[in-house]
KETORLUM-108052 format. One line per 5 residues: for each residue x negated, y negated, z negated of N, C-alpha, C. Coordinates in steps of 0.1 Angstrom, whole numbers, plus 2048, in hexadecimal, padded with zeros to 3 digits. Example, Ala and Ser with C-alpha at 12.3 -4.5 7.8 and 13.67 -1.06 7.14 Angstrom:
77C/839/7B2/785/82D/7B2/77C/821/7B2  780/816/7B9/777/80B/7B9/77F/800/7B1 .
% end
This chain:
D28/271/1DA/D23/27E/1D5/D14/27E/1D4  D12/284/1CA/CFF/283/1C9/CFB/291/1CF  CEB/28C/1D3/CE6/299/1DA/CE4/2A5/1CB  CE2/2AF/1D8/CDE/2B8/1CD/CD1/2BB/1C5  CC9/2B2/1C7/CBB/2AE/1C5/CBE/2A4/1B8 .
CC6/29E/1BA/CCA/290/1AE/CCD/29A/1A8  CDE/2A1/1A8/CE4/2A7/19F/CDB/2B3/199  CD3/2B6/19A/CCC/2C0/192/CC2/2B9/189  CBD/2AB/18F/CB4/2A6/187/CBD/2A1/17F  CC9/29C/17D/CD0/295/172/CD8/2A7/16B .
CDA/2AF/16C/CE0/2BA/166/CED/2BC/16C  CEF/2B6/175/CFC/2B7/17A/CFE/2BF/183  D0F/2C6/17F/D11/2CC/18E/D1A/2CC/190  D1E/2D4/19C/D29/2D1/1A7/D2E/2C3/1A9  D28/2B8/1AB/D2B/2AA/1A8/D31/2A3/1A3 .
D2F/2A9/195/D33/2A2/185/D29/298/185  D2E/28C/185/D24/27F/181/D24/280/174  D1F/285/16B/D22/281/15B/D13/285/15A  D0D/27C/157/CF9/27C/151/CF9/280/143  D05/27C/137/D06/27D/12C/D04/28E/127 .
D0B/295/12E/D10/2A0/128/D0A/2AF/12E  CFF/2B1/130/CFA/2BB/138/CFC/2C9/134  D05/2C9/12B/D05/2DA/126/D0E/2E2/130  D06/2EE/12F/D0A/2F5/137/D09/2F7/147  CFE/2EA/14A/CFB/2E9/157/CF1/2F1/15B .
CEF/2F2/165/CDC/2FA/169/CD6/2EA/165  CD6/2DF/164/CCB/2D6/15E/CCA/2DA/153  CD3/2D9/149/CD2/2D9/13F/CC4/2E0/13D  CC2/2EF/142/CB5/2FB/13E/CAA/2EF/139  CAD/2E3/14B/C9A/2DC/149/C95/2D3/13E .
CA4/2D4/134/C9D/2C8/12B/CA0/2CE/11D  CA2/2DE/11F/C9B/2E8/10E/C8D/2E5/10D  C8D/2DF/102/C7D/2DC/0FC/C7D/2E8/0F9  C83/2F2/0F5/C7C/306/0ED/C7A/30C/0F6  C7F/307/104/C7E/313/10D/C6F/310/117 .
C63/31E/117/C59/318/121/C5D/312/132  C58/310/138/C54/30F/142/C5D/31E/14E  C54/327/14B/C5C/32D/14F/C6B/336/149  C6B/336/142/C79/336/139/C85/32B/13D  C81/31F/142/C89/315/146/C8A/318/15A .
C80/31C/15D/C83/320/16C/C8D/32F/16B  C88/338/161/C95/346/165/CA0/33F/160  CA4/335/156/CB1/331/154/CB8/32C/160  CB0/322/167/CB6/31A/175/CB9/329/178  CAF/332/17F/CB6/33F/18B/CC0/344/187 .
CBF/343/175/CCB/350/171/CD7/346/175  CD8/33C/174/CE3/331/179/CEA/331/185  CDD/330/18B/CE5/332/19C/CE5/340/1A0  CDF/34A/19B/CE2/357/1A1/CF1/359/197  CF5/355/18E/CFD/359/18A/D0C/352/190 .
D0A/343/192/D17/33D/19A/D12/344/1AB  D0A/34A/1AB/D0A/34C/1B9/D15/35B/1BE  D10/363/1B6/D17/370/1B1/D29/370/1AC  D2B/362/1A7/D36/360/1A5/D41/355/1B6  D36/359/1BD/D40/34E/1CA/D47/357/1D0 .
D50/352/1D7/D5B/359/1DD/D54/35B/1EE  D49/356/1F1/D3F/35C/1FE/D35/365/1FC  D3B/370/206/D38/37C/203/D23/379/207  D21/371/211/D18/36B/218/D07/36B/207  D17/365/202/D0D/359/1F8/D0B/367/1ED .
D14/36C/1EA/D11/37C/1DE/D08/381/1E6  D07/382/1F2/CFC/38F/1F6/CED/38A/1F3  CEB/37C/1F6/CE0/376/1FB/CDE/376/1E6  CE4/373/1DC/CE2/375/1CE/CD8/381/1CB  CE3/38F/1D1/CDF/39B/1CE/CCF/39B/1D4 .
CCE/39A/1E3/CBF/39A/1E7/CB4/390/1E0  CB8/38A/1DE/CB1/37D/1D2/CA7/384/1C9  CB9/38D/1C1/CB3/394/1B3/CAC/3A0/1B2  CAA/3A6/1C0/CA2/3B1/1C5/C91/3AA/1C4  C8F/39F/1C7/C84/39C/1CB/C7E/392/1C0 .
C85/38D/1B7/C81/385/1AC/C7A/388/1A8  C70/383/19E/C67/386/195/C6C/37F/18A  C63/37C/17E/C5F/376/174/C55/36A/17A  C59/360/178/C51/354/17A/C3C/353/178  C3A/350/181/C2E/34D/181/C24/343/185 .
C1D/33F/180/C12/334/185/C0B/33B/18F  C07/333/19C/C03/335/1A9/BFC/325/1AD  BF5/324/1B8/BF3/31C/1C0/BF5/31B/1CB  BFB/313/1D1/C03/311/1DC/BFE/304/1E2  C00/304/1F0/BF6/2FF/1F9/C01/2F6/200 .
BFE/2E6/202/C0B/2E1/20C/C01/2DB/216  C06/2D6/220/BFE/2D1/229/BF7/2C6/228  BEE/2C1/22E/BE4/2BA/22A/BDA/2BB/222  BD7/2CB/21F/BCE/2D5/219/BD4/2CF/20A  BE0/2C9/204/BDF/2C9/1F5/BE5/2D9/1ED .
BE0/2D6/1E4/BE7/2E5/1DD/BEC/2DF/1CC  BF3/2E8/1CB/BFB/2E2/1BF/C00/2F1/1B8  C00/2F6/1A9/C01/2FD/1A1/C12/2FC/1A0  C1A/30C/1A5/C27/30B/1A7/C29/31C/19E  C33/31A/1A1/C3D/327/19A/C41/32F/1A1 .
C3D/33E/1A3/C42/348/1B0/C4C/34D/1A7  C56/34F/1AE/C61/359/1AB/C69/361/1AF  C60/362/1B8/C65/36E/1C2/C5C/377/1C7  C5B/384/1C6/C4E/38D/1CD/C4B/389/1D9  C40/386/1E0/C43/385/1F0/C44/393/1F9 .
C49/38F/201/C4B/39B/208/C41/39C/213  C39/398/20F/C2C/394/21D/C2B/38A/226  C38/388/229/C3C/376/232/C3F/36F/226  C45/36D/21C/C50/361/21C/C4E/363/208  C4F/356/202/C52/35D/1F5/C59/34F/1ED .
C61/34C/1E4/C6A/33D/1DB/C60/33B/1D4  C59/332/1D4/C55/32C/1C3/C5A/320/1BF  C54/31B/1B3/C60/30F/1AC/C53/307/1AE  C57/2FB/1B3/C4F/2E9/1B1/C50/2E4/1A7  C4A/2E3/198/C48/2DE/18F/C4D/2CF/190 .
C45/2C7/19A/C45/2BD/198/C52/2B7/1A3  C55/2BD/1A7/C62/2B8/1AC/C6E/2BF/1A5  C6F/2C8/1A2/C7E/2CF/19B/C85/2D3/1A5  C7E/2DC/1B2/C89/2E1/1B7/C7F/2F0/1BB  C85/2F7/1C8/C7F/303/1CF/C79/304/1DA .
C70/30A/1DD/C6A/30A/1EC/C69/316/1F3  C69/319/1FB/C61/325/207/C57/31F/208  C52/32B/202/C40/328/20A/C40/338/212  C35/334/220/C31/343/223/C24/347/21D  C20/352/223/C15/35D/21A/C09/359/226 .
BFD/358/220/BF2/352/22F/BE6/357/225  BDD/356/22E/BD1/358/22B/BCA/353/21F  BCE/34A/21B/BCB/33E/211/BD4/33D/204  BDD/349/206/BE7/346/1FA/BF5/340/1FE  C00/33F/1F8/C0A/33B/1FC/C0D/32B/201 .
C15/32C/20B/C11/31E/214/C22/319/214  C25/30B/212/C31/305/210/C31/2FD/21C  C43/305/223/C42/302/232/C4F/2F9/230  C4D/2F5/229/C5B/2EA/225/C6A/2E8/224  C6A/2F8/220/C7B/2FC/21E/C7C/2FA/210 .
C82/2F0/209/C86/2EF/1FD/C95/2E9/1F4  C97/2EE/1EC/CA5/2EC/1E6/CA5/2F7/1DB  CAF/300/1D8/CB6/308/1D2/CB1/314/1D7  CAC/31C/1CB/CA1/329/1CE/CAB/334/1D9  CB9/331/1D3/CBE/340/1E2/CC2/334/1F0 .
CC4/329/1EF/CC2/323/1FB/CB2/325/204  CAB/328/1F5/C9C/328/1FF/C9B/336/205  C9A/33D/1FA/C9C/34C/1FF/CA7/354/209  CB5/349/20D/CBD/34D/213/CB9/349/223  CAD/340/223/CAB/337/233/CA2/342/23D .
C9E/34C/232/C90/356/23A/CA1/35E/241 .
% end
């Protein structure tokens, strides 16, 4: 079984090995040449907020709905990791003064970062934006 880090970089889901055929996956979004940047990040959310909404865990619909209370429209930000580097990310979630999702460009997945003096700070919870949002 591939992680879920592989399977999203190959377009795959629910542990479909098939690299060939990505339609219809949440990969698929990352490799529309028409779609921007952030047009390919609401596609990924609209993906998993929408199989999220469709699970039979009541757990997993609630934590969807709070998601989509707090979402935004994607934005460029800078984001701070440790060892003083900072790196140009995608916020997608309002912060609520502690805690806020943004998207890692250069990795293709989600983070928690918290809210600090310096701008938003990446405390190393990352995966699937309501997995990140679901850990606060």
């Amino acid at each position: 079984m591939l992680s879920w880090k592989r399977r999203r970089l190959w377009g795959e889901r629910r542990g479909q090995a098939s690299r060939g055929d990505v339609r219809g996956s949440i990969g698929a979004h990352l490799i529309a040449p028409a779609l921007s940047v952030a047009q390919r990040i609401d596609a990924l959310l609209d993906a998993e907020v929408q199989e999220a909404l469709a699970s039979v865990d009541r757990v997993t619909r609630r934590t969807a709905r709070a998601f989509e209370q707090t979402r935004r429209r994607p934005r460029q930000i800078e984001v701070n990791f440790a060892g003083g580097i900072t790196q140009r990310c995608w916020s997608v979630s309002s912060g609520d003064g502690t805690y806020r999702v943004v998207f890692l460009p250069t990795a293709g997945y989600f983070s928690l970062c918290v809210e600090s003096d310096f701008g938003p700070l990446d405390i190393g919870v990352h995966g699937p934006a309501l997995g990140c949002f679901g850990s606060v």
